[in-house]
C-alpha positions, 0 to 999 in steps of 0.5 A: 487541473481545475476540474480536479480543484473544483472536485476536491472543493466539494469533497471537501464541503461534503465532508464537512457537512457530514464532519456535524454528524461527529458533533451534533445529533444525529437525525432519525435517518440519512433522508431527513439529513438529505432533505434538511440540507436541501432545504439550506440550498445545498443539495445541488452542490453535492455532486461528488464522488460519493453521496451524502448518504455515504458521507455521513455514514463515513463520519459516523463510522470514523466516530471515535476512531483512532487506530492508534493515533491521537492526531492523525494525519494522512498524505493527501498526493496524486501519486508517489511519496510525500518527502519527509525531512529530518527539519522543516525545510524543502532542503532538509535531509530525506529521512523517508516517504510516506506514501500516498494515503499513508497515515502519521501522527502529527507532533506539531504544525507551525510554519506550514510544516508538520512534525509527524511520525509514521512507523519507523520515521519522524521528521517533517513534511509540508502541511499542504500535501498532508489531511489532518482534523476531521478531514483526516479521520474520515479519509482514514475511515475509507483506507483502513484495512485489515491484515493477517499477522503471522506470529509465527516464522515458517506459517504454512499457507494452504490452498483449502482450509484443512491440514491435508490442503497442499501448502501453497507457500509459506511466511515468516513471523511479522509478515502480513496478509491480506485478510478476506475473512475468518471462518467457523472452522478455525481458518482465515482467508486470506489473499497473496498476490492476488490469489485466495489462501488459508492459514490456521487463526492460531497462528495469526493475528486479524488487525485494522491498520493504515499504511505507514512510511517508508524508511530510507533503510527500505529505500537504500541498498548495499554498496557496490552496485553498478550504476545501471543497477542503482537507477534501475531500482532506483527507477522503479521505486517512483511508482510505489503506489500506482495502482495493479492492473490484470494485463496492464504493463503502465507504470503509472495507470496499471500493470500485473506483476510482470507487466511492471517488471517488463515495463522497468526493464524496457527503460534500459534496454532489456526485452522480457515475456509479459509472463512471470513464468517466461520470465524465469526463464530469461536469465541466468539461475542464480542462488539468495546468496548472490542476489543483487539489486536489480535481480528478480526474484520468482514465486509459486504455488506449492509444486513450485509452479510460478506464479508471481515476480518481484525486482529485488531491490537490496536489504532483503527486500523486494518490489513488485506489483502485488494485487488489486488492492495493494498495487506496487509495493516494497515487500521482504522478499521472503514475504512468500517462499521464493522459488527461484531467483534470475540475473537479467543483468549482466554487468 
């Protein structure tokens, strides 16, 4: 706890120092920067997890930055969510999550609360666990990435970039992608659960954005659900966040996505395959219409071999161990074509 204390401090002197840039000239080049604050008998501070170089360079590139928030505001937790409330109080309602490194925008602060909207959700959160100012914008410029919008419903989802490709899945209109990058041949690369795919640039929109909250819409589900199903996913949503890791089956350091879905399920008995393939297979077919929390849902590539698992968690959608860079997230499940859909538990 003291080492992490000490570090944030010198990140956070760091930042500060590279937060002149934004204000004031800019010098011939990053050395200079390096060998002026020396001189001011700092350099030997600067032992963080990024160089000063890096520091500055971040500051400039966030210069004038916004990505569509006037005041941003960032939720600075170790992991998991940071509760929003409907008032500025630790008994306030819960309204919805904004999880770790998701951006806001900041209404008011008073009170070591923060008024702020993200997404769908306004309400309050505490100031202690939110970056704002400068702090926010630079830490906003390490996050921000790209996606691939689909603006239209039934996208097809190639494994090449051509028409003749055979079509590994397809999304609905809104769903978003990670994007790798746009060819000269009228295609977008693009990333689903990890694995590499195309789609036409007609059809998609490219966009900056930052993560935002969670609505509690997305964290509840229907009534009559069993118990042993409502803590179950109720169980696996605390680790919307954490990160994915080939092979990994931690919830909380790593796992792939059956490894997350194994480890969920171990907590109430049940034993699974670390393989979303097997796992198909380890449990009653059932059809979309009767699924229920708790029930996993199986996708593919374009023959229909699986690939990929998700727990669906109510409301149309899903949660599961996505990729490198998006780790456990909460999905529509029909963010890809599902293939099949199993009941584990039977209650």
């Amino acid at each position: 706890m003291i080492k992490n204390k000490k570090n944030r401090q010198i990140r956070i002197i760091a930042m500060g120092m590279a937060l002149c840039v934004l204000v004031s000239p800019i010098p011939a080049s990053a050395a200079e920067s390096s060998a002026l604050m020396a001189s001011g008998g700092v350099a030997s501070v600067l032992e963080m997890e990024r160089s000063l170089e890096e520091y500055i360079q971040i500051a400039q590139d966030a210069q004038g930055a916004s990505w569509g928030y006037t005041n941003i505001g960032v939720a600075n937790v170790e992991s998991g969510n940071l509760n929003i409330r409907a008032v500025p109080s630790t008994d306030g309602k819960l309204v919805g999550k904004l999880p770790k490194d998701a951006a806001c925008e900041v209404i008011e602060t008073k009170d070591g609360w923060c008024h702020i909207k993200s997404g769908e959700v306004e309400g309050y959160v505490s100031r202690e666990f939110l970056h704002t100012g400068p702090e926010a914008t630079i830490r906003a410029a390490q996050l921000v990435h790209t996606v691939a919008i689909a603006n239209t419903d039934g996208l097809n989802v190639r494994q090449e970039p051509n028409t003749s490709s055979e079509i590994v899945t397809q999304v609905g209109q809104g769903e978003e992608m990670e994007y790798v990058e746009t060819g000269a041949d009228g295609w977008v690369k693009i990333s689903i659960d990890g694995e590499d795919a195309y789609v036409s640039q007609e059809f998609v929109t490219v966009e900056e954005k930052l993560d935002t909250a969670i609505t509690m819409t997305e964290l509840l589900y229907g009534q009559g659900v069993s118990d042993v199903r409502v803590d179950l996913v109720e169980y696996a949503k605390q680790f919307v966040g954490n990160p994915y890791v080939w092979g990994g089956t931690s919830l909380t350091k790593g796992a792939d996505c059956s490894g997350f879905v194994l480890a969920v399920f171990k907590k109430y008995g049940i034993t699974l395959s670390h393989s979303s393939r097997a796992q198909a297979n380890e449990g009653t077919k059932i059809s979309a219409s009767d699924l229920k929390p708790g029930d996993l849902i199986f996708y593919g590539n374009g023959k229909g071999n699986i690939n990929h698992v998700a727990i669906y968690i109510g409301g149309g959608q899903v949660i599961h161990a996505s990729s490198p860079k998006t780790g456990i997230k909460i999905s529509s499940y029909k963010y890809r074509t599902p293939v099949k859909c199993v009941r584990v538990i039977q209650d």
